[in-house]
mmCIF file of the N, C-alpha and C atoms, coordinates in Angstrom:
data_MODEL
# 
_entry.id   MODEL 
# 
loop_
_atom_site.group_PDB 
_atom_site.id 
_atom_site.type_symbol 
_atom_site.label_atom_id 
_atom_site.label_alt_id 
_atom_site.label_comp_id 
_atom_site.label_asym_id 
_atom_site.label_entity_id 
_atom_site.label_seq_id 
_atom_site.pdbx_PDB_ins_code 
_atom_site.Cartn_x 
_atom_site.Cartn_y 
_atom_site.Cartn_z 
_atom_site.occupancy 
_atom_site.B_iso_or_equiv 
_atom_site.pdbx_formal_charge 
_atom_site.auth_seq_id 
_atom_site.auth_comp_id 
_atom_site.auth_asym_id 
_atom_site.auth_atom_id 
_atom_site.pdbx_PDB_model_num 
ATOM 1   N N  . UNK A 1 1  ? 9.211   35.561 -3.530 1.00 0.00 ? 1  UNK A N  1 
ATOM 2   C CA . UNK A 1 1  ? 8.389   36.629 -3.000 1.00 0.00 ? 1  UNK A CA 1 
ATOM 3   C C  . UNK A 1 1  ? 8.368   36.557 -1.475 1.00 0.00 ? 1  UNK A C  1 
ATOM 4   N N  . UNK A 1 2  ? 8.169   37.713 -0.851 1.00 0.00 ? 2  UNK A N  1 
ATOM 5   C CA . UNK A 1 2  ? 8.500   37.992 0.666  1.00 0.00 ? 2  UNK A CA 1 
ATOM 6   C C  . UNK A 1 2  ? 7.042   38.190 1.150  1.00 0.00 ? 2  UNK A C  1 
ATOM 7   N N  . UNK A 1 3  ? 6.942   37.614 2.436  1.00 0.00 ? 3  UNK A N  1 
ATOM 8   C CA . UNK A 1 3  ? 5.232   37.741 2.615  1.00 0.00 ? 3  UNK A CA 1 
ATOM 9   C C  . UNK A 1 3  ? 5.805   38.977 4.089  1.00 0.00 ? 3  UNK A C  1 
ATOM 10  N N  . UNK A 1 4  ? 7.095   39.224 4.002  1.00 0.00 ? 4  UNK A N  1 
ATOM 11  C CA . UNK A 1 4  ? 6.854   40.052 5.361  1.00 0.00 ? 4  UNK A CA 1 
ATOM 12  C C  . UNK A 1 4  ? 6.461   41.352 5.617  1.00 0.00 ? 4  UNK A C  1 
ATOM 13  N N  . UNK A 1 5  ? 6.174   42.147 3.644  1.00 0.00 ? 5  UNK A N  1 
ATOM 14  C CA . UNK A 1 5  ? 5.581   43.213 4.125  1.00 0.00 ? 5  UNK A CA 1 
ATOM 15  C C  . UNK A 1 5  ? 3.920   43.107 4.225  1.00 0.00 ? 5  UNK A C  1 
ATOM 16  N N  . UNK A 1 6  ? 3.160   42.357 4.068  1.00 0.00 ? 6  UNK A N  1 
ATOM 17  C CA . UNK A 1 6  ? 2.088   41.757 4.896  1.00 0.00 ? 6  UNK A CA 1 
ATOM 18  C C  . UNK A 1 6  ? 1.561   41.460 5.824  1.00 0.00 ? 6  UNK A C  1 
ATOM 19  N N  . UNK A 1 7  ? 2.461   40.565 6.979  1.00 0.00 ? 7  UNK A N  1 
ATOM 20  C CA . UNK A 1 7  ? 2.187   40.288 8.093  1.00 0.00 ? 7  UNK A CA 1 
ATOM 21  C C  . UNK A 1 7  ? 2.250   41.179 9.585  1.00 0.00 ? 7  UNK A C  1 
ATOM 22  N N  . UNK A 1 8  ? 0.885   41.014 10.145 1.00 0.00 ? 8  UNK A N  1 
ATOM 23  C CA . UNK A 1 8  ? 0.810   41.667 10.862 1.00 0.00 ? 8  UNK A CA 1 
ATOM 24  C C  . UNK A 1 8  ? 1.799   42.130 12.095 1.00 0.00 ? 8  UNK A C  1 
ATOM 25  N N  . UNK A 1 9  ? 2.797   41.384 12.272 1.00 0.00 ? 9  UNK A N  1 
ATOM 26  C CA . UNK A 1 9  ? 3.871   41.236 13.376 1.00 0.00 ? 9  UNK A CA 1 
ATOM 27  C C  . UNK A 1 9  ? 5.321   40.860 11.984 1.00 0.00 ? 9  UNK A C  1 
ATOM 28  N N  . UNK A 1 10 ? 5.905   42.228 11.808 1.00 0.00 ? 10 UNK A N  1 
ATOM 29  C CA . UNK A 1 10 ? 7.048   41.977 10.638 1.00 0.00 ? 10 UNK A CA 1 
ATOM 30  C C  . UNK A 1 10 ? 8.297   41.290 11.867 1.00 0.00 ? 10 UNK A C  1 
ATOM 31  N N  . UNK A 1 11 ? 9.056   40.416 10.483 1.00 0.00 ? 11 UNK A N  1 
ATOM 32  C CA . UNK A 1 11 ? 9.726   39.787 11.189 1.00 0.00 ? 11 UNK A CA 1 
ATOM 33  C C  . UNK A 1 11 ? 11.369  40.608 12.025 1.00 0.00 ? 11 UNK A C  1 
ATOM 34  N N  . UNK A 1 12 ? 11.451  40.121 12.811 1.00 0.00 ? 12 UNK A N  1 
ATOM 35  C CA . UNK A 1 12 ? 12.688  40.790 13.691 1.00 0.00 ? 12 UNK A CA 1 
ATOM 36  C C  . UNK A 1 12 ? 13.838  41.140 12.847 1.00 0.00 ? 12 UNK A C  1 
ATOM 37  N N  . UNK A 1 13 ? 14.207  42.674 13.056 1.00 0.00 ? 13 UNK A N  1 
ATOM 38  C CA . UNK A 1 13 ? 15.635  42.985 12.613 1.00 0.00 ? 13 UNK A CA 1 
ATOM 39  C C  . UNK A 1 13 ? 16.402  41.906 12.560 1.00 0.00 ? 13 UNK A C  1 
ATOM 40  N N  . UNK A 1 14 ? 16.998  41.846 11.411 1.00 0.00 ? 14 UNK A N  1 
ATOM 41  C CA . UNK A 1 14 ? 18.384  41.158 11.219 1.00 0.00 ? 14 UNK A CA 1 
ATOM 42  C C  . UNK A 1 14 ? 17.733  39.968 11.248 1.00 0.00 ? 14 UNK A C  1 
ATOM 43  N N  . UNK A 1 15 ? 16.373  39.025 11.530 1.00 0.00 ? 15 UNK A N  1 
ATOM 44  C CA . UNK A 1 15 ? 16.491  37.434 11.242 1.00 0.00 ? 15 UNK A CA 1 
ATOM 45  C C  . UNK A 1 15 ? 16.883  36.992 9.229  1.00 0.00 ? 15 UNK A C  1 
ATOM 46  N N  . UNK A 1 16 ? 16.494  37.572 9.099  1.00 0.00 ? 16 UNK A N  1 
ATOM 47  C CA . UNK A 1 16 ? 16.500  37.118 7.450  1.00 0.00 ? 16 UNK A CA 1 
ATOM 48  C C  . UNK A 1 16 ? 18.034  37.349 7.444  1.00 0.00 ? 16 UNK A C  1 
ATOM 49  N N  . UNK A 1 17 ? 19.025  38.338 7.815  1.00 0.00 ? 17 UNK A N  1 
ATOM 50  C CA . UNK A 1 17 ? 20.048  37.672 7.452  1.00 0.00 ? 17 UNK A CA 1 
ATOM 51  C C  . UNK A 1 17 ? 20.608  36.555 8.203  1.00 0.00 ? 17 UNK A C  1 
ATOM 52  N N  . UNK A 1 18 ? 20.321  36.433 9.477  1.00 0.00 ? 18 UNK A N  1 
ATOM 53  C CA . UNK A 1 18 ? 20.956  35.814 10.265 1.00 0.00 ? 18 UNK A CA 1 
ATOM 54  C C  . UNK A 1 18 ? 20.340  34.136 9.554  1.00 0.00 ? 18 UNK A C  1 
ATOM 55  N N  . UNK A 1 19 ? 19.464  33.895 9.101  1.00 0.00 ? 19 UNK A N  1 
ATOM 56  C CA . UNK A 1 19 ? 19.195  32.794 8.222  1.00 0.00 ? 19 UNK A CA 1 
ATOM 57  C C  . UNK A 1 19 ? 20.564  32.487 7.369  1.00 0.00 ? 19 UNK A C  1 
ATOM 58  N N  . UNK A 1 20 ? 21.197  33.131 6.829  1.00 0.00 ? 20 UNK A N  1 
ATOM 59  C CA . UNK A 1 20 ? 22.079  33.014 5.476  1.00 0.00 ? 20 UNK A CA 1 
ATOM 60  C C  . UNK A 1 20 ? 23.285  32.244 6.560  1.00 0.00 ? 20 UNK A C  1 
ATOM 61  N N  . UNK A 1 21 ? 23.603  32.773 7.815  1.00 0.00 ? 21 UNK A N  1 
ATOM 62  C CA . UNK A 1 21 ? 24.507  32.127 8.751  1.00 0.00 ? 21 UNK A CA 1 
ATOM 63  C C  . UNK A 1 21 ? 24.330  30.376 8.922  1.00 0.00 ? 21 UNK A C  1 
ATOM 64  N N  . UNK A 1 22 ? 23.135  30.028 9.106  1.00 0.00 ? 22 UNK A N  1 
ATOM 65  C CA . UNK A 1 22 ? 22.490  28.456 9.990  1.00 0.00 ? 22 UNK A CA 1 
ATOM 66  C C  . UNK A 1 22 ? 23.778  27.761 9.438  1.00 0.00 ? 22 UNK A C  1 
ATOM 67  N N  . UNK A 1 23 ? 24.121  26.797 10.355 1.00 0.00 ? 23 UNK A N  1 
ATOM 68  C CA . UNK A 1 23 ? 24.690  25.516 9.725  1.00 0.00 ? 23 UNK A CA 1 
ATOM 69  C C  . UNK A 1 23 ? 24.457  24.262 10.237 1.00 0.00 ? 23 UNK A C  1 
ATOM 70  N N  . UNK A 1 24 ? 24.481  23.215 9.799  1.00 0.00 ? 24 UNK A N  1 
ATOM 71  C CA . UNK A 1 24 ? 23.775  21.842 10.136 1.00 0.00 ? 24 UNK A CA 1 
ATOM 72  C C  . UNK A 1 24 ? 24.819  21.245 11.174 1.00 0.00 ? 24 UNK A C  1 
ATOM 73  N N  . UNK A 1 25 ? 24.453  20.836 12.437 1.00 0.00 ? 25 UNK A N  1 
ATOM 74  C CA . UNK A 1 25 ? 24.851  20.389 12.811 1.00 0.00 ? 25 UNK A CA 1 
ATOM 75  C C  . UNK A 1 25 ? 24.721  18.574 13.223 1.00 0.00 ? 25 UNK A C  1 
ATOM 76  N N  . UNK A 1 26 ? 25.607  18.325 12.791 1.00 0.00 ? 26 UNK A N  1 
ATOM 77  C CA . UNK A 1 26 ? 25.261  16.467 12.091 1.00 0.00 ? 26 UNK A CA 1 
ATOM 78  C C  . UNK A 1 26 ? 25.440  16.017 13.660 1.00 0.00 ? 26 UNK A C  1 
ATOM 79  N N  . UNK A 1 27 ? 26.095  16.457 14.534 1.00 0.00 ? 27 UNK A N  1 
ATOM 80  C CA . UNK A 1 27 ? 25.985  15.208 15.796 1.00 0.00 ? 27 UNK A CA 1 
ATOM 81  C C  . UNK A 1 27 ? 24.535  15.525 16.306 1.00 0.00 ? 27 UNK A C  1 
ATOM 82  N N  . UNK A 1 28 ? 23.787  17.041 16.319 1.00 0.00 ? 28 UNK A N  1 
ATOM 83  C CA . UNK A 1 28 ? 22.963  17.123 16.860 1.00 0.00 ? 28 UNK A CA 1 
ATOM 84  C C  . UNK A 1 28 ? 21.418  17.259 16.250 1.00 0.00 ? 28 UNK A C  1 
ATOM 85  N N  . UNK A 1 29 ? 22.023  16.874 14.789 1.00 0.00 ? 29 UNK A N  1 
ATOM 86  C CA . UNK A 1 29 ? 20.750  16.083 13.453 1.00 0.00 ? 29 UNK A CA 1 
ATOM 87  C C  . UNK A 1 29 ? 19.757  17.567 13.616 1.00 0.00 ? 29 UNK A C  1 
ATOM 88  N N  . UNK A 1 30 ? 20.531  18.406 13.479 1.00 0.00 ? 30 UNK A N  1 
ATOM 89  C CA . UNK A 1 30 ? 19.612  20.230 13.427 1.00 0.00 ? 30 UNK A CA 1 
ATOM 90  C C  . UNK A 1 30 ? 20.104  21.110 13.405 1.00 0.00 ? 30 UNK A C  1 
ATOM 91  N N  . UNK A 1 31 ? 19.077  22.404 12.444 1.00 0.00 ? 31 UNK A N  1 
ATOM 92  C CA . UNK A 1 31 ? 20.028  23.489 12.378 1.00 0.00 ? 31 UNK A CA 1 
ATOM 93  C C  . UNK A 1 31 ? 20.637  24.260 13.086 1.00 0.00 ? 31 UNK A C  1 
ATOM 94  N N  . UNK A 1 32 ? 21.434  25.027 13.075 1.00 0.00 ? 32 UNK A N  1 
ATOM 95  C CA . UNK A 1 32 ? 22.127  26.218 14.407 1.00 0.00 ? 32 UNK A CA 1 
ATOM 96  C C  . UNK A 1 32 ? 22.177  26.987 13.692 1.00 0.00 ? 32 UNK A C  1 
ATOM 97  N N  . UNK A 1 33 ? 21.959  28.489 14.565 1.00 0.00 ? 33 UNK A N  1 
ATOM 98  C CA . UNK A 1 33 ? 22.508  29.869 14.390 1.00 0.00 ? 33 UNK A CA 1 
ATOM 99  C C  . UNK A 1 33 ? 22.258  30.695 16.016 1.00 0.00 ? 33 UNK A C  1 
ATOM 100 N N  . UNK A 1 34 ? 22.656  31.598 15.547 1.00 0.00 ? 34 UNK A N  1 
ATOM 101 C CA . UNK A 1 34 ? 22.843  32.644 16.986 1.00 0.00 ? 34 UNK A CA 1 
ATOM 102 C C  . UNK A 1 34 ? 21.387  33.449 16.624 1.00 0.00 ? 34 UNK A C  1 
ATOM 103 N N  . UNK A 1 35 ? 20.495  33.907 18.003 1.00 0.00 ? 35 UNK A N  1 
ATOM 104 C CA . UNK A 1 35 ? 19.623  34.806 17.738 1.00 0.00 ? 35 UNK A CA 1 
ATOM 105 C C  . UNK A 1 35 ? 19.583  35.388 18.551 1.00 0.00 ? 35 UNK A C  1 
ATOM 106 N N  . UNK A 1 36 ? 19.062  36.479 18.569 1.00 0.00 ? 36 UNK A N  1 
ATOM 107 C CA . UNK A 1 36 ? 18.357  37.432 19.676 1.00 0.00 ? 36 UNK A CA 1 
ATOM 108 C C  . UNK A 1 36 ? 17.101  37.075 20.342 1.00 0.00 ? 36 UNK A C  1 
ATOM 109 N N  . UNK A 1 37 ? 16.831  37.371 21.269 1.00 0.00 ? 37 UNK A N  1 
ATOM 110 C CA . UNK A 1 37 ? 15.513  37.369 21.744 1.00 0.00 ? 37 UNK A CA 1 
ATOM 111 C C  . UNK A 1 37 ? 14.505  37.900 21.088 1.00 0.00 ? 37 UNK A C  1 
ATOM 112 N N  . UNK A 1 38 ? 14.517  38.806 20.241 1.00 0.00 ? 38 UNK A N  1 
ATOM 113 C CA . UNK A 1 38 ? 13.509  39.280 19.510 1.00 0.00 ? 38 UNK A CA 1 
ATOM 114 C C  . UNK A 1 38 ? 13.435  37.883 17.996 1.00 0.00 ? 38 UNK A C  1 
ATOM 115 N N  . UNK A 1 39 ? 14.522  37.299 17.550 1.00 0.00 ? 39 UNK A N  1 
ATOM 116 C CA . UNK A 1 39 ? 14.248  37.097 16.460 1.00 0.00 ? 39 UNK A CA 1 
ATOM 117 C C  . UNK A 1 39 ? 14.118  36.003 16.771 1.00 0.00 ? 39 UNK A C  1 
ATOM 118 N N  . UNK A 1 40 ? 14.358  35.158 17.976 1.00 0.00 ? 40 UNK A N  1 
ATOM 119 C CA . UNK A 1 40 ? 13.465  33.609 18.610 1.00 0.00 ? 40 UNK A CA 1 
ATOM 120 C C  . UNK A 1 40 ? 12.323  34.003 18.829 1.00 0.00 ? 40 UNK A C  1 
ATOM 121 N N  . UNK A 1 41 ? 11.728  34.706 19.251 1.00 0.00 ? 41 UNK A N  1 
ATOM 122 C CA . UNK A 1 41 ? 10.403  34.939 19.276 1.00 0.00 ? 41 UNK A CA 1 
ATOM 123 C C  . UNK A 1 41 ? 9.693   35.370 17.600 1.00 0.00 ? 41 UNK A C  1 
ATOM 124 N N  . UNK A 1 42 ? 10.492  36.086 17.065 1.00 0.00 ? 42 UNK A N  1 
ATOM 125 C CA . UNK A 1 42 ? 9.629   36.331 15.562 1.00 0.00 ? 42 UNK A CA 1 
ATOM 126 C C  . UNK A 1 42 ? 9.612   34.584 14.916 1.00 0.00 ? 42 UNK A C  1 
ATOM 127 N N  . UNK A 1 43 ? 10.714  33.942 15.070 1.00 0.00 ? 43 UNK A N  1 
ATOM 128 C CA . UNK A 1 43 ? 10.742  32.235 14.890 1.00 0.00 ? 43 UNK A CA 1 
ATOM 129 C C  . UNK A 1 43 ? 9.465   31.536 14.929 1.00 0.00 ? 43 UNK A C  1 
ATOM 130 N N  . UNK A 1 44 ? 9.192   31.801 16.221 1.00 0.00 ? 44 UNK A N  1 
ATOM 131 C CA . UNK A 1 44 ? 8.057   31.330 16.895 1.00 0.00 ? 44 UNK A CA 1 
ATOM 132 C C  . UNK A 1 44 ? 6.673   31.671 16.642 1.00 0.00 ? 44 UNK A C  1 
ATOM 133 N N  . UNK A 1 45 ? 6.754   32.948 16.141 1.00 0.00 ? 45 UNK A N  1 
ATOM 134 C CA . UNK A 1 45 ? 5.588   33.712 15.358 1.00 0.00 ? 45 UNK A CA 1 
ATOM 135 C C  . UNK A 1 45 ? 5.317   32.625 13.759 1.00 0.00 ? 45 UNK A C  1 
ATOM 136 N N  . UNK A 1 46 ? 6.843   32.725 13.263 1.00 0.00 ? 46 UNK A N  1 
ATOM 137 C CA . UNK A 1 46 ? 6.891   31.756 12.004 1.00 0.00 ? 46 UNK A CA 1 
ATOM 138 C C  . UNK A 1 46 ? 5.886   30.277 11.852 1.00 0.00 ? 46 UNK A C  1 
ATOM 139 N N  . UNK A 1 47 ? 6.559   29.808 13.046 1.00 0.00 ? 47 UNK A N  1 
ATOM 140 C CA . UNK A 1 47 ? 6.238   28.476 13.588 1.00 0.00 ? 47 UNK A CA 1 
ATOM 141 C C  . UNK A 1 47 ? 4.309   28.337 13.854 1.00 0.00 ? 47 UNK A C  1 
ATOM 142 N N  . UNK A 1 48 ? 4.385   29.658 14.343 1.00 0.00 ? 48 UNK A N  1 
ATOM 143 C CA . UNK A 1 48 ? 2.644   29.924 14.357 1.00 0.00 ? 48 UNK A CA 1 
ATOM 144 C C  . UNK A 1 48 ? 1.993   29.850 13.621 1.00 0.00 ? 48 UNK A C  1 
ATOM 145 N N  . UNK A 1 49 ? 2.375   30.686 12.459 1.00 0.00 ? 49 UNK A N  1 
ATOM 146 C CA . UNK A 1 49 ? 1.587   31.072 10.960 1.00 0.00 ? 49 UNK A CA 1 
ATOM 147 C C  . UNK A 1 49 ? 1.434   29.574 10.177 1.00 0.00 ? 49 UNK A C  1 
ATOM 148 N N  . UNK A 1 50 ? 2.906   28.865 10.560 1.00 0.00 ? 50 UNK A N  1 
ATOM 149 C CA . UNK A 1 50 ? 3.051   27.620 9.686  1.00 0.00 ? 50 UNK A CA 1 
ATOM 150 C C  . UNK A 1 50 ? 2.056   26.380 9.902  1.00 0.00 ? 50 UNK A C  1 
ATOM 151 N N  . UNK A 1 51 ? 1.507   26.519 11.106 1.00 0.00 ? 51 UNK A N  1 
ATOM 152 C CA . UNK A 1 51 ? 0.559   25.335 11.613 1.00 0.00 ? 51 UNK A CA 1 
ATOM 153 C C  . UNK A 1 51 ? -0.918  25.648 10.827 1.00 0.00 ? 51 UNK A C  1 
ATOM 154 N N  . UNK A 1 52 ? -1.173  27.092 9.808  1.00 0.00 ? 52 UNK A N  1 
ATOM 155 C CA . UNK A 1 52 ? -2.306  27.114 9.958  1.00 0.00 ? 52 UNK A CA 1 
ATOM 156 C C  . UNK A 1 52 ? -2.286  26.372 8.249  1.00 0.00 ? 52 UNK A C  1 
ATOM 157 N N  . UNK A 1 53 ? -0.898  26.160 7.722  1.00 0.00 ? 53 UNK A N  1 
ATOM 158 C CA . UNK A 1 53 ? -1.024  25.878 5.995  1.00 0.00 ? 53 UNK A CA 1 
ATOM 159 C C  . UNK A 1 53 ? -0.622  24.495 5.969  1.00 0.00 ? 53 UNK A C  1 
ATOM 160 N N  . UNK A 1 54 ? -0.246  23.333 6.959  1.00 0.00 ? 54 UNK A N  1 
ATOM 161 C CA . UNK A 1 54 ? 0.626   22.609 6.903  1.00 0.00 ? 54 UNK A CA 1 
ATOM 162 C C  . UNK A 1 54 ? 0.633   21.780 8.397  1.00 0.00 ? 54 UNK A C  1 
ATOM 163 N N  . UNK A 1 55 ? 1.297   22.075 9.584  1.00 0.00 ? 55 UNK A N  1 
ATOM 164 C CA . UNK A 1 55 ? 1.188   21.233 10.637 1.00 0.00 ? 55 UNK A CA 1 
ATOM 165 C C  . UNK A 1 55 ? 1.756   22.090 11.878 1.00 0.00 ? 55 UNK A C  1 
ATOM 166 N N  . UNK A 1 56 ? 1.595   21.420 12.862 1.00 0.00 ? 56 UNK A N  1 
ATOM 167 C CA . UNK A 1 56 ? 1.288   22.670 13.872 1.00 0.00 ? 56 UNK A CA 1 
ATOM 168 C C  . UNK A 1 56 ? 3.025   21.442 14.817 1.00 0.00 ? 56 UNK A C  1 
ATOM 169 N N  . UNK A 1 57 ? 3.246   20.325 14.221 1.00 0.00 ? 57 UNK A N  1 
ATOM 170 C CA . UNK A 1 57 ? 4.595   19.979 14.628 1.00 0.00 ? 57 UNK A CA 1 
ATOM 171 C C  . UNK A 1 57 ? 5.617   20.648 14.720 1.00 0.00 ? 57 UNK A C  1 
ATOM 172 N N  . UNK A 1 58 ? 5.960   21.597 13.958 1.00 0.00 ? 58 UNK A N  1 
ATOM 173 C CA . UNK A 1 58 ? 7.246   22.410 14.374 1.00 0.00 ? 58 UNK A CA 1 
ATOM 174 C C  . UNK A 1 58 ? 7.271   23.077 15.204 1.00 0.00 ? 58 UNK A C  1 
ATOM 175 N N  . UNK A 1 59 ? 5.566   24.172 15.818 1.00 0.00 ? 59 UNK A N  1 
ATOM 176 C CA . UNK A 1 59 ? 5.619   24.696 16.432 1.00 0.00 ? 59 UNK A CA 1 
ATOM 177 C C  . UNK A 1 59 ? 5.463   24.054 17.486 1.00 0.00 ? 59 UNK A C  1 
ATOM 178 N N  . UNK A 1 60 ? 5.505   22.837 18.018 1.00 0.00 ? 60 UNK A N  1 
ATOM 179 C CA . UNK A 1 60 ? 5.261   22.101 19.254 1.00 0.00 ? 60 UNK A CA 1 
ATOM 180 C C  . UNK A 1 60 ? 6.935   21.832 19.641 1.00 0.00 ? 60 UNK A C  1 
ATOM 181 N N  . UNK A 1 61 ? 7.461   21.504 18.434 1.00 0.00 ? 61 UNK A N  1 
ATOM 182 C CA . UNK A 1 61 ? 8.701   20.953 18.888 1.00 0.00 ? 61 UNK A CA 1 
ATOM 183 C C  . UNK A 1 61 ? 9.727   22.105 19.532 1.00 0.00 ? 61 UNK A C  1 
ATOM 184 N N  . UNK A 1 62 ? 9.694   23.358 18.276 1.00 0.00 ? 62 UNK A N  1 
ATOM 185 C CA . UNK A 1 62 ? 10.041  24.487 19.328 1.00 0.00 ? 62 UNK A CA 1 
ATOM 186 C C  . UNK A 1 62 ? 9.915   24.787 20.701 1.00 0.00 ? 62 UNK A C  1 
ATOM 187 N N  . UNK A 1 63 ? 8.347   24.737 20.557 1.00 0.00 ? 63 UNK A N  1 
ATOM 188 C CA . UNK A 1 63 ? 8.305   25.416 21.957 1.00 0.00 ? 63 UNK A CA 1 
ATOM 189 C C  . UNK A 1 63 ? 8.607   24.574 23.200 1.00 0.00 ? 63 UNK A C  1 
ATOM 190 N N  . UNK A 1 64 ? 8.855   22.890 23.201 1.00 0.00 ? 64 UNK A N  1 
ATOM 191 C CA . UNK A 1 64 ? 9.764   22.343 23.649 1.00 0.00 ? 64 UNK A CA 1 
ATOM 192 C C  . UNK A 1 64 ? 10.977  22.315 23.959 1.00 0.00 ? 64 UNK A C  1 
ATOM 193 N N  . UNK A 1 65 ? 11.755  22.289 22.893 1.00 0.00 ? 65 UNK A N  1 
ATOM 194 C CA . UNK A 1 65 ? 12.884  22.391 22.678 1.00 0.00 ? 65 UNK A CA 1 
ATOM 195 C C  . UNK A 1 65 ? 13.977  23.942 22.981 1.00 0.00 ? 65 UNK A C  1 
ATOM 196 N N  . UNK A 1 66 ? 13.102  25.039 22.843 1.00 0.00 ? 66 UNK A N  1 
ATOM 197 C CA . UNK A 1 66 ? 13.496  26.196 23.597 1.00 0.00 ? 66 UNK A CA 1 
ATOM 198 C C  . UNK A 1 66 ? 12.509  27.083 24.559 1.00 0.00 ? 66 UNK A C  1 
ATOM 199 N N  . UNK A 1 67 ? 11.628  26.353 24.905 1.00 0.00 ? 67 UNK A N  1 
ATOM 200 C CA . UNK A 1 67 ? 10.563  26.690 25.873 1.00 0.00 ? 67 UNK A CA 1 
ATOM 201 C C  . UNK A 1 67 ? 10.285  28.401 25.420 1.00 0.00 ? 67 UNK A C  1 
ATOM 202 N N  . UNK A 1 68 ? 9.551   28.515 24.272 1.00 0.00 ? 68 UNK A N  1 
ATOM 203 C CA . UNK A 1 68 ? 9.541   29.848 23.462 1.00 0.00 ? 68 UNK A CA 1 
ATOM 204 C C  . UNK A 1 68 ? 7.943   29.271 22.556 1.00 0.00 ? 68 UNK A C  1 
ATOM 205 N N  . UNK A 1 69 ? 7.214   30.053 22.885 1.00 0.00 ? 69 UNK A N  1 
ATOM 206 C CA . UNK A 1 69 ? 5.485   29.543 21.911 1.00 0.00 ? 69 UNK A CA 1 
ATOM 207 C C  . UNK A 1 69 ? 5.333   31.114 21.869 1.00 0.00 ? 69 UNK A C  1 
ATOM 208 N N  . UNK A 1 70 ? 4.634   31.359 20.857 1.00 0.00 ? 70 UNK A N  1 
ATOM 209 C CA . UNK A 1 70 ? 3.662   32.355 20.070 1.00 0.00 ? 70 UNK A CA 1 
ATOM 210 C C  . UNK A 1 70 ? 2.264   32.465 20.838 1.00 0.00 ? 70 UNK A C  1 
ATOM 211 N N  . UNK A 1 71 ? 2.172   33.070 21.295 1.00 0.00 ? 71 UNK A N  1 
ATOM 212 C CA . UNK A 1 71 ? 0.459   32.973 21.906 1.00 0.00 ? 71 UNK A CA 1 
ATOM 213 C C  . UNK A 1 71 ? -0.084  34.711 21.062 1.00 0.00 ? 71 UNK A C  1 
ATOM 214 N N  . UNK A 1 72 ? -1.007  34.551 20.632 1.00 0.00 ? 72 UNK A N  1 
ATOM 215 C CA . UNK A 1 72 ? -1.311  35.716 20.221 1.00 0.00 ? 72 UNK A CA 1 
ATOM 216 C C  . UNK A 1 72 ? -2.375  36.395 20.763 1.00 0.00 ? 72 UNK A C  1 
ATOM 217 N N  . UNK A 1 73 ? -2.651  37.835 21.132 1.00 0.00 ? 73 UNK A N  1 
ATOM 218 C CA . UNK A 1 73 ? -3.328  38.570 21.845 1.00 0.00 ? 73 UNK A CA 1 
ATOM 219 C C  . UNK A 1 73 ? -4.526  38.956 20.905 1.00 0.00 ? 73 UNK A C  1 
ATOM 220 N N  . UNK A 1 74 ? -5.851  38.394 21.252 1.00 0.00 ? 74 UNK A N  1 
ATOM 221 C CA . UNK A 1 74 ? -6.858  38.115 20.955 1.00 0.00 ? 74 UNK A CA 1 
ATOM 222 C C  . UNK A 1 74 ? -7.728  39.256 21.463 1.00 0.00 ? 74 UNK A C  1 
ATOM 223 N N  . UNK A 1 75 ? -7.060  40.146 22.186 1.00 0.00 ? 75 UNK A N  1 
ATOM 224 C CA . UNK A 1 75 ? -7.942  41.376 22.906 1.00 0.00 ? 75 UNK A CA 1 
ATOM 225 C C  . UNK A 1 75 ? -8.126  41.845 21.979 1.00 0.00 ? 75 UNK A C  1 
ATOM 226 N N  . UNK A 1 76 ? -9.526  42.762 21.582 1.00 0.00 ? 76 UNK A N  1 
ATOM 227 C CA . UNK A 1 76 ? -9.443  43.844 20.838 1.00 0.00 ? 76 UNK A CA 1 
ATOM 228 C C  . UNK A 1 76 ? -9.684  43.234 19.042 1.00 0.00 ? 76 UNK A C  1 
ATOM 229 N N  . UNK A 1 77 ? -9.351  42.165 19.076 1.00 0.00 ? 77 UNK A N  1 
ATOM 230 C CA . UNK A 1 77 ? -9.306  41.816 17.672 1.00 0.00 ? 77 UNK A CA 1 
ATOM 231 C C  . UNK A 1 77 ? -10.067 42.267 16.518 1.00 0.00 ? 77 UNK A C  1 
ATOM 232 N N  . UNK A 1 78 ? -10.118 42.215 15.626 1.00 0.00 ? 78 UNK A N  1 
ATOM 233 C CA . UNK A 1 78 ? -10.977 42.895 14.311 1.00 0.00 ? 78 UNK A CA 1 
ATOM 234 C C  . UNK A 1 78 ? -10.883 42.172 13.262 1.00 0.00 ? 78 UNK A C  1 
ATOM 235 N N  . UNK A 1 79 ? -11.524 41.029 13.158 1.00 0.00 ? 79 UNK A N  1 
ATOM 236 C CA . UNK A 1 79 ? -11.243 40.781 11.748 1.00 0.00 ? 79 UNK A CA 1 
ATOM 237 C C  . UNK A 1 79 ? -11.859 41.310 10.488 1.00 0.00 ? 79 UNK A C  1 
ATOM 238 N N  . UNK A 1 80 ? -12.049 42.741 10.677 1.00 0.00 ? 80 UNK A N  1 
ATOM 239 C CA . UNK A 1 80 ? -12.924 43.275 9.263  1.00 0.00 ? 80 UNK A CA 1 
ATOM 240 C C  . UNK A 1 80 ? -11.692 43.974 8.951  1.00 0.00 ? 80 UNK A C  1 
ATOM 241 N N  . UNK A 1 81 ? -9.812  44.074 9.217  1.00 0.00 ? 81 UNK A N  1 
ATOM 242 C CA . UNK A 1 81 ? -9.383  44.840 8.809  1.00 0.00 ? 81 UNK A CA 1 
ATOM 243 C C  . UNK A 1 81 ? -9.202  45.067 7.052  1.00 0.00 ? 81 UNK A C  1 
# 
């Protein structure tokens, strides 16, 4: 099941296929693929959501590792939607 017609920020054109591409790269002990700027940032959105079920480590290591974090805009917010 797909949670992306749910989420408030759907994920970037073309990342879900570009997933089916990744390949492991063993000298550098991690995955690779090619992205866009839009779909490193929907990543990073990923990486966001994931800290709130589980651990907020991936999204630290990302945003290290490609200097790319999720900050979300808190203006305006509503949580009675």
């Amino acid at each position: 099941m797909s949670l992306a017609p749910v989420l408030r920020v759907p994920p970037a054109d073309g990342l879900v296929e570009r997933l089916g591409t990744a390949h492991f790269d063993r000298p550098g002990n991690r995955w690779r693929m090619m992205l866009t700027t839009e779909q490193v940032d929907s990543v990073a959105y990923a990486f966001y959501l994931r800290r709130f079920s589980s651990s907020i480590a991936e999204a630290n290591r990302f945003a290290r590792g490609y200097s790319v974090k999720y900050l979300p805009d808190l203006r305006g917010h509503d949580d009675e939607d």
